[in-house]
PDB file of N, CA, C and O in Angstrom:
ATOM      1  N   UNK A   1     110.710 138.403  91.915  1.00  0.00           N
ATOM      2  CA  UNK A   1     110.376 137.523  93.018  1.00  0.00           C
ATOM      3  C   UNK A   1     108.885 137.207  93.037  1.00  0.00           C
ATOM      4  O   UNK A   1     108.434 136.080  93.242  1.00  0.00           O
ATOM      5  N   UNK A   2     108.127 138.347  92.797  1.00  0.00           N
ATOM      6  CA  UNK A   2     106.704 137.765  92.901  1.00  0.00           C
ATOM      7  C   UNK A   2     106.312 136.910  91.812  1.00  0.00           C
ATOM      8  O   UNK A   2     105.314 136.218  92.013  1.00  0.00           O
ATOM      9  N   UNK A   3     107.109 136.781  90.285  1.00  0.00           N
ATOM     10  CA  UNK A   3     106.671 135.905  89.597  1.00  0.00           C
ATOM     11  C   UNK A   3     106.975 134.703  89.803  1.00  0.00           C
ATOM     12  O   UNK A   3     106.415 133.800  89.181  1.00  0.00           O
ATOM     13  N   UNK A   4     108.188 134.411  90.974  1.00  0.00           N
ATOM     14  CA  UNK A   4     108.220 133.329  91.176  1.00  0.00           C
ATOM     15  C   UNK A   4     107.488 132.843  92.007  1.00  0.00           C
ATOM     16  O   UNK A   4     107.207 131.647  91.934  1.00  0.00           O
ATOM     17  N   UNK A   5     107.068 133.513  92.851  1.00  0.00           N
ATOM     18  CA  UNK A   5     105.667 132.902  94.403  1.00  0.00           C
ATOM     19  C   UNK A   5     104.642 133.043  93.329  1.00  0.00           C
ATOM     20  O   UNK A   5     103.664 132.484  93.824  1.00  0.00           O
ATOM     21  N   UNK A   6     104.297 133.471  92.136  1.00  0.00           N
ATOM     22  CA  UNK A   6     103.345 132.929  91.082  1.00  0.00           C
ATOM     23  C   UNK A   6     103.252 131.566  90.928  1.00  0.00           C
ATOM     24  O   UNK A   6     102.548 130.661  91.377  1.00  0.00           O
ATOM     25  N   UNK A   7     104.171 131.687  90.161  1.00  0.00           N
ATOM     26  CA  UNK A   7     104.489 130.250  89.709  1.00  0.00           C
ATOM     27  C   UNK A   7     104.298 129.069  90.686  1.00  0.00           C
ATOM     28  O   UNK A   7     103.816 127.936  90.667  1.00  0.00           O
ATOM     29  N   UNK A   8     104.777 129.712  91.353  1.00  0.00           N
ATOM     30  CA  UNK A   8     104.959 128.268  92.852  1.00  0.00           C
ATOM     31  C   UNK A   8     103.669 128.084  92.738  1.00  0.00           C
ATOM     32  O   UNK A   8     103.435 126.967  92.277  1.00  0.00           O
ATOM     33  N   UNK A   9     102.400 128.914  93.037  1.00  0.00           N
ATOM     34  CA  UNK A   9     101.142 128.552  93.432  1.00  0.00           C
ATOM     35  C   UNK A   9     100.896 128.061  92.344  1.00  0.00           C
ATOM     36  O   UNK A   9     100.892 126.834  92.441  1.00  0.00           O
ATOM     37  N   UNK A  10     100.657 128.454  91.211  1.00  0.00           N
ATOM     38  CA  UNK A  10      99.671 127.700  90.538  1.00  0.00           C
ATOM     39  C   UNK A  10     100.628 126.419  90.528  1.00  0.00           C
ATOM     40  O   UNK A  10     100.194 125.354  90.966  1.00  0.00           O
ATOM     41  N   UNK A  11     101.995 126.525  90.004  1.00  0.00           N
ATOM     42  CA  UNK A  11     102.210 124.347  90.525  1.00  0.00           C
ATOM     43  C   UNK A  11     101.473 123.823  91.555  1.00  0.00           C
ATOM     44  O   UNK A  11     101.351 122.606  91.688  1.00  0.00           O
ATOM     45  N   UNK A  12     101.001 124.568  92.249  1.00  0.00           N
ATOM     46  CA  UNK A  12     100.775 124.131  93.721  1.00  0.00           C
ATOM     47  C   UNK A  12      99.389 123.655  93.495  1.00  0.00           C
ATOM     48  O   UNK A  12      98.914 122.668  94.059  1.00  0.00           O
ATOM     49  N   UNK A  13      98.784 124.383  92.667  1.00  0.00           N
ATOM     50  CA  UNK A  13      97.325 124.568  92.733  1.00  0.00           C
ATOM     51  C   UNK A  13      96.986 123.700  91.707  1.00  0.00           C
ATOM     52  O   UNK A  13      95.803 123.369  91.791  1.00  0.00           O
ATOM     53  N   UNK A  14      97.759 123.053  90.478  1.00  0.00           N
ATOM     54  CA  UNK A  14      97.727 122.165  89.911  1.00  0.00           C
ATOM     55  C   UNK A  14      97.886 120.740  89.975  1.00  0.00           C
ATOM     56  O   UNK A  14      97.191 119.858  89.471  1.00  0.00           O
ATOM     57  N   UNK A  15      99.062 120.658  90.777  1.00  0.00           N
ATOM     58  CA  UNK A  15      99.091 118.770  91.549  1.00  0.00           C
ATOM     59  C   UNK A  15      98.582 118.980  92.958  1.00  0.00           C
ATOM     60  O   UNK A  15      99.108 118.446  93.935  1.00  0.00           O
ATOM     61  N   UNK A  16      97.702 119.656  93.007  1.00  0.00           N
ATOM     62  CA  UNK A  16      97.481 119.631  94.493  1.00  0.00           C
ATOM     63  C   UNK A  16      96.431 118.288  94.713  1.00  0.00           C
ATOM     64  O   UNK A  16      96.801 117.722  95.742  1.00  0.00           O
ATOM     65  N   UNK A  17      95.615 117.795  94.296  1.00  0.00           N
ATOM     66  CA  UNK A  17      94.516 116.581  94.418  1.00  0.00           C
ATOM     67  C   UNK A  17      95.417 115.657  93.192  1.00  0.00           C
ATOM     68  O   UNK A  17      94.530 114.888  92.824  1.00  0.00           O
ATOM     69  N   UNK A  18      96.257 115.415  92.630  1.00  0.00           N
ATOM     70  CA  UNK A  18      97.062 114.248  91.592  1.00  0.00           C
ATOM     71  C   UNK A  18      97.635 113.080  92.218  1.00  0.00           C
ATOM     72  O   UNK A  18      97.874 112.019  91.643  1.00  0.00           O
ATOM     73  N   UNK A  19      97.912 113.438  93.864  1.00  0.00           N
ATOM     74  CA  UNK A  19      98.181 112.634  94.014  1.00  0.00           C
ATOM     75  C   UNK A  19      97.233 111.538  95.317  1.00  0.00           C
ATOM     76  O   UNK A  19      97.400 110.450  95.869  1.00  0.00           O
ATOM     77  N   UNK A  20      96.420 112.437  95.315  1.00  0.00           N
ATOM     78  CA  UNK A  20      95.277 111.711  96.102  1.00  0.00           C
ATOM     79  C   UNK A  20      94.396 110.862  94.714  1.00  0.00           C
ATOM     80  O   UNK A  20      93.785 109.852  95.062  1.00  0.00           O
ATOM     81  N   UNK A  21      94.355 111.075  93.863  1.00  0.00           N
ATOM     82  CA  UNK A  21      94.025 110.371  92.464  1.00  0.00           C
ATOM     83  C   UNK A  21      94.643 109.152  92.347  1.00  0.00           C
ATOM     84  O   UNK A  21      94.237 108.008  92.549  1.00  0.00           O
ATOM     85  N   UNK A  22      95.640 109.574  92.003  1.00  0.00           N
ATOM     86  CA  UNK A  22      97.073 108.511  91.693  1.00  0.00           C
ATOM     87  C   UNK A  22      97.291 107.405  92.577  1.00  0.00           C
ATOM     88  O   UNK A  22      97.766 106.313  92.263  1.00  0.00           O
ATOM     89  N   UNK A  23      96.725 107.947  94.231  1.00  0.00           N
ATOM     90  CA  UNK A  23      96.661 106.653  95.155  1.00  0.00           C
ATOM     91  C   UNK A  23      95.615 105.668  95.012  1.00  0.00           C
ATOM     92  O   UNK A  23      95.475 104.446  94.958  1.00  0.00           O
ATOM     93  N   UNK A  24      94.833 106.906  94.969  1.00  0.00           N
ATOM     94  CA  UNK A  24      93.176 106.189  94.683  1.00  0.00           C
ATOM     95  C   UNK A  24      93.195 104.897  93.449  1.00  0.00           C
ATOM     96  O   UNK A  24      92.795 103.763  93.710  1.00  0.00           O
ATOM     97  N   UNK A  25      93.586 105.194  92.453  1.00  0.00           N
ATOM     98  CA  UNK A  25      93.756 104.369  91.340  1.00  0.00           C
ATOM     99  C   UNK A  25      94.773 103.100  91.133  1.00  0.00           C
ATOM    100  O   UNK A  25      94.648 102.068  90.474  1.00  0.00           O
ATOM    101  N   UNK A  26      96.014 103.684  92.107  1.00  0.00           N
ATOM    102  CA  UNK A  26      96.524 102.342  92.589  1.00  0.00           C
ATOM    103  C   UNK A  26      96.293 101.347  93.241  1.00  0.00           C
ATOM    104  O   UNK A  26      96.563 100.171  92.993  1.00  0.00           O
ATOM    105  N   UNK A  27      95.406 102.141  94.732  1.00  0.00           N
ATOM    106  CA  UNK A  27      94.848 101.317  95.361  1.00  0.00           C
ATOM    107  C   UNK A  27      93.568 100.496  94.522  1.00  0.00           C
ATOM    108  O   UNK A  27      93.790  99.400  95.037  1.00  0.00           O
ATOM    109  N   UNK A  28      92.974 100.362  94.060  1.00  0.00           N
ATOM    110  CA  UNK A  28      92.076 100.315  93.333  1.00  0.00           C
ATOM    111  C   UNK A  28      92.582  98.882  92.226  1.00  0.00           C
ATOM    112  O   UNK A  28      91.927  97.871  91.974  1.00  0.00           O
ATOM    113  N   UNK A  29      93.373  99.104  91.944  1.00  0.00           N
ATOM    114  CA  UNK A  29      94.081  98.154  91.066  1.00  0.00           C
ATOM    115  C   UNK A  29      94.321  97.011  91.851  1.00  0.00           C
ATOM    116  O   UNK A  29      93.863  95.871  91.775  1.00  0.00           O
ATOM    117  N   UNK A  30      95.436  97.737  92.918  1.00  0.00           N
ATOM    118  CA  UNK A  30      95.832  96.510  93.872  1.00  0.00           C
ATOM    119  C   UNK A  30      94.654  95.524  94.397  1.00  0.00           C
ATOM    120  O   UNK A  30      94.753  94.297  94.386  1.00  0.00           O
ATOM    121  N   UNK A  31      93.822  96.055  94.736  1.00  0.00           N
ATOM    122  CA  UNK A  31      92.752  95.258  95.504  1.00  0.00           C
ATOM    123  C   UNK A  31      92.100  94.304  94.093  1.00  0.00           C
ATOM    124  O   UNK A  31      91.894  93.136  94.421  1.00  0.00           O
ATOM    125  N   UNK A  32      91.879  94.502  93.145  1.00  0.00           N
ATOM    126  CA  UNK A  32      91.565  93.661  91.604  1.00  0.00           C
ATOM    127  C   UNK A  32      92.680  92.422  91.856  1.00  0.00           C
ATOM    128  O   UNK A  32      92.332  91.305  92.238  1.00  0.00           O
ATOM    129  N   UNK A  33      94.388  92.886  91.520  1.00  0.00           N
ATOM    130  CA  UNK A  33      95.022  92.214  91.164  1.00  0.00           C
ATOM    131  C   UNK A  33      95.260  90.689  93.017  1.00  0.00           C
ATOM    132  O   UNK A  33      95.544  89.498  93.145  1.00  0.00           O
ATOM    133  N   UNK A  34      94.982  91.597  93.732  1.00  0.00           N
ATOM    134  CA  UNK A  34      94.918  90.648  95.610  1.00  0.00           C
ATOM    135  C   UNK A  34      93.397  89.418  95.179  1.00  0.00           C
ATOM    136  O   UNK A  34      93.283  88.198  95.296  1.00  0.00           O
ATOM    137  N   UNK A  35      92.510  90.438  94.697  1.00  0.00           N
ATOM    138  CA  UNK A  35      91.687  89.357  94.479  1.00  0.00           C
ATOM    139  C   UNK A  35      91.559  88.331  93.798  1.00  0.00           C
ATOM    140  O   UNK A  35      90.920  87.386  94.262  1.00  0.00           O
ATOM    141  N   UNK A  36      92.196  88.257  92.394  1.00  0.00           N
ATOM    142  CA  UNK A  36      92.377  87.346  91.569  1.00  0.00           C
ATOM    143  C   UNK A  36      93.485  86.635  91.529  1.00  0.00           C
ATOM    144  O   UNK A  36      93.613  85.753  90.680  1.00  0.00           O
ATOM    145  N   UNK A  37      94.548  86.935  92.525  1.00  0.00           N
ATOM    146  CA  UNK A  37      95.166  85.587  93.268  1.00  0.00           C
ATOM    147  C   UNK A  37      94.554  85.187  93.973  1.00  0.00           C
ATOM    148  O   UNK A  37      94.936  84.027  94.130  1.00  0.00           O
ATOM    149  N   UNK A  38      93.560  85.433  94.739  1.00  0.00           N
ATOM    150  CA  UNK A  38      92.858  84.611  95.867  1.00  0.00           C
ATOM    151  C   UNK A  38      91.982  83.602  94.785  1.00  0.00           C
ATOM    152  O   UNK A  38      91.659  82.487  95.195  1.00  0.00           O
ATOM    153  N   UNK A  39      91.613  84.018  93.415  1.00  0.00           N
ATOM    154  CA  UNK A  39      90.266  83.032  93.419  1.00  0.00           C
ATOM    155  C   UNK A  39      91.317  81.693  92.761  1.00  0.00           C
ATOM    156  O   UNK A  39      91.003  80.504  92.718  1.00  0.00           O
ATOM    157  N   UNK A  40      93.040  82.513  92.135  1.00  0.00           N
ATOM    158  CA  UNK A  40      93.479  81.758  91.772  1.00  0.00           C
ATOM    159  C   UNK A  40      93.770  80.490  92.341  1.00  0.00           C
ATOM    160  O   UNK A  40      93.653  79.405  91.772  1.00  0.00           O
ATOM    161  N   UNK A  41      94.298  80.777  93.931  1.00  0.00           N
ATOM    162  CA  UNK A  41      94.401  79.619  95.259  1.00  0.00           C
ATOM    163  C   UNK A  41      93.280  78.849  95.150  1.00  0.00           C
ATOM    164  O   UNK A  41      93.204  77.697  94.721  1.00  0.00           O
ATOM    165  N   UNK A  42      92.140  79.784  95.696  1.00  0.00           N
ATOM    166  CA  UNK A  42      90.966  78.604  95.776  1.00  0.00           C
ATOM    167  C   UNK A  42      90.829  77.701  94.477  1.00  0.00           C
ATOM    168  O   UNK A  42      90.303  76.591  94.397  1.00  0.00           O
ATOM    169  N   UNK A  43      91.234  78.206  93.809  1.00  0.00           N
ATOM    170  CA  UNK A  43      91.104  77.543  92.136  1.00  0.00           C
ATOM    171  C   UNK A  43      91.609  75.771  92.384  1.00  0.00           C
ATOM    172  O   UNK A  43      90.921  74.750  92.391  1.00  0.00           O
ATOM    173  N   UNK A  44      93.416  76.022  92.610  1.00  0.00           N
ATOM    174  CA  UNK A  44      94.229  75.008  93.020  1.00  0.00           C
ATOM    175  C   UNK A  44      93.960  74.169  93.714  1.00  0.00           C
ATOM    176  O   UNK A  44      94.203  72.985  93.482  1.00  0.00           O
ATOM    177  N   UNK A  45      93.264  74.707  94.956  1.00  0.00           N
ATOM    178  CA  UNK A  45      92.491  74.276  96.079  1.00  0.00           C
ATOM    179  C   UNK A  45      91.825  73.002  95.647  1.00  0.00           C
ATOM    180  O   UNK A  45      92.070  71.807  95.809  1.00  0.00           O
ATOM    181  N   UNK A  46      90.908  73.683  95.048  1.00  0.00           N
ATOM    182  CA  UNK A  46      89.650  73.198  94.924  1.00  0.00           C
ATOM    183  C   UNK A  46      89.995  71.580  93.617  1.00  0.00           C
ATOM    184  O   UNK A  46      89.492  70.458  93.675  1.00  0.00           O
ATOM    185  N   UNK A  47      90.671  71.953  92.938  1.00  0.00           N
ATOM    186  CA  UNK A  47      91.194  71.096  91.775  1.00  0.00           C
ATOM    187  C   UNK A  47      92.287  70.560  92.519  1.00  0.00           C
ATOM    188  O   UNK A  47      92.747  69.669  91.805  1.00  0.00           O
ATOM    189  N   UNK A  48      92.784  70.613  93.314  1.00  0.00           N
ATOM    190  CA  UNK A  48      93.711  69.382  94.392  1.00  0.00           C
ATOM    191  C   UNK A  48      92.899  68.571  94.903  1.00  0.00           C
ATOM    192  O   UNK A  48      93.096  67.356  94.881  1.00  0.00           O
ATOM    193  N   UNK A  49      91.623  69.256  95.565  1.00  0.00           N
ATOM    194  CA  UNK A  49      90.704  68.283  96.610  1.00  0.00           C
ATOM    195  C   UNK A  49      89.666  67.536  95.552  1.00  0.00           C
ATOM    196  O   UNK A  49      89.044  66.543  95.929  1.00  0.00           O
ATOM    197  N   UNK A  50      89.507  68.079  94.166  1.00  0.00           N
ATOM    198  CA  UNK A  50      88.932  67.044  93.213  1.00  0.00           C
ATOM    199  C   UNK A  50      89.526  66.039  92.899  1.00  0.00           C
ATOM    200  O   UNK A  50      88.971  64.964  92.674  1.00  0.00           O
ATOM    201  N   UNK A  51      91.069  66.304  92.825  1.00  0.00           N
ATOM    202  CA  UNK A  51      91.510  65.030  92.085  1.00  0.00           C
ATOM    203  C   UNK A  51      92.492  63.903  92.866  1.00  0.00           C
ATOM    204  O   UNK A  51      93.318  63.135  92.373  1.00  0.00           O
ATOM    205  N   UNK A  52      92.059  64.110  94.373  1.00  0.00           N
ATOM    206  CA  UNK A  52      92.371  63.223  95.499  1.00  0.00           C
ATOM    207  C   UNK A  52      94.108  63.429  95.774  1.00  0.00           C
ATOM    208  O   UNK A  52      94.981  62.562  95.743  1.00  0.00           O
ATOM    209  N   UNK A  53      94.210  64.584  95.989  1.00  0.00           N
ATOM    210  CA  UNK A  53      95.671  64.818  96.473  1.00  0.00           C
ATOM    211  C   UNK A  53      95.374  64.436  97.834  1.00  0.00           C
ATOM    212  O   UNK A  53      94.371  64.595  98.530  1.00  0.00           O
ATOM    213  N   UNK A  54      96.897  63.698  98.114  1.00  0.00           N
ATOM    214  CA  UNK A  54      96.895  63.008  99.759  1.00  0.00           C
ATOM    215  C   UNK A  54      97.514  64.358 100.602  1.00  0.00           C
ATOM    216  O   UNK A  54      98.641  64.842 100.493  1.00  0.00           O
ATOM    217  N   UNK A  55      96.468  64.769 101.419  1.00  0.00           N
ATOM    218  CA  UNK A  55      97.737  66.068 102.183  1.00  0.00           C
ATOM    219  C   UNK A  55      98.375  65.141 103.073  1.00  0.00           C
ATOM    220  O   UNK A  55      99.291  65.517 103.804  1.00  0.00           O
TER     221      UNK A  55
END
């Protein structure tokens, strides 16, 4: 029994910050990939109102 409350801890003690990482790095991404649809819009935007689209 105690090798198993071993074990438990160090798993424990090993993903214990992996997944505060793992968010971190997603979030991180997400906010890249949010931004470069936005410049993509303004992109459209901007090349609609150059080339005299009637809204």
């Amino acid at each position: 029994m105690r090798k198993l409350v071993l074990l438990q801890e160090i798993y424990l003690e090993a993903f214990r910050d992996w997944t505060q990482k793992l968010l971190n790095k997603y979030f991180k991404v997400f906010s890249v990939f949010c931004a470069f649809l936005l410049i993509v819009v303004l992109y459209a935007f901007v090349f609609r109102l150059s080339t005299g689209f009637a809204f």
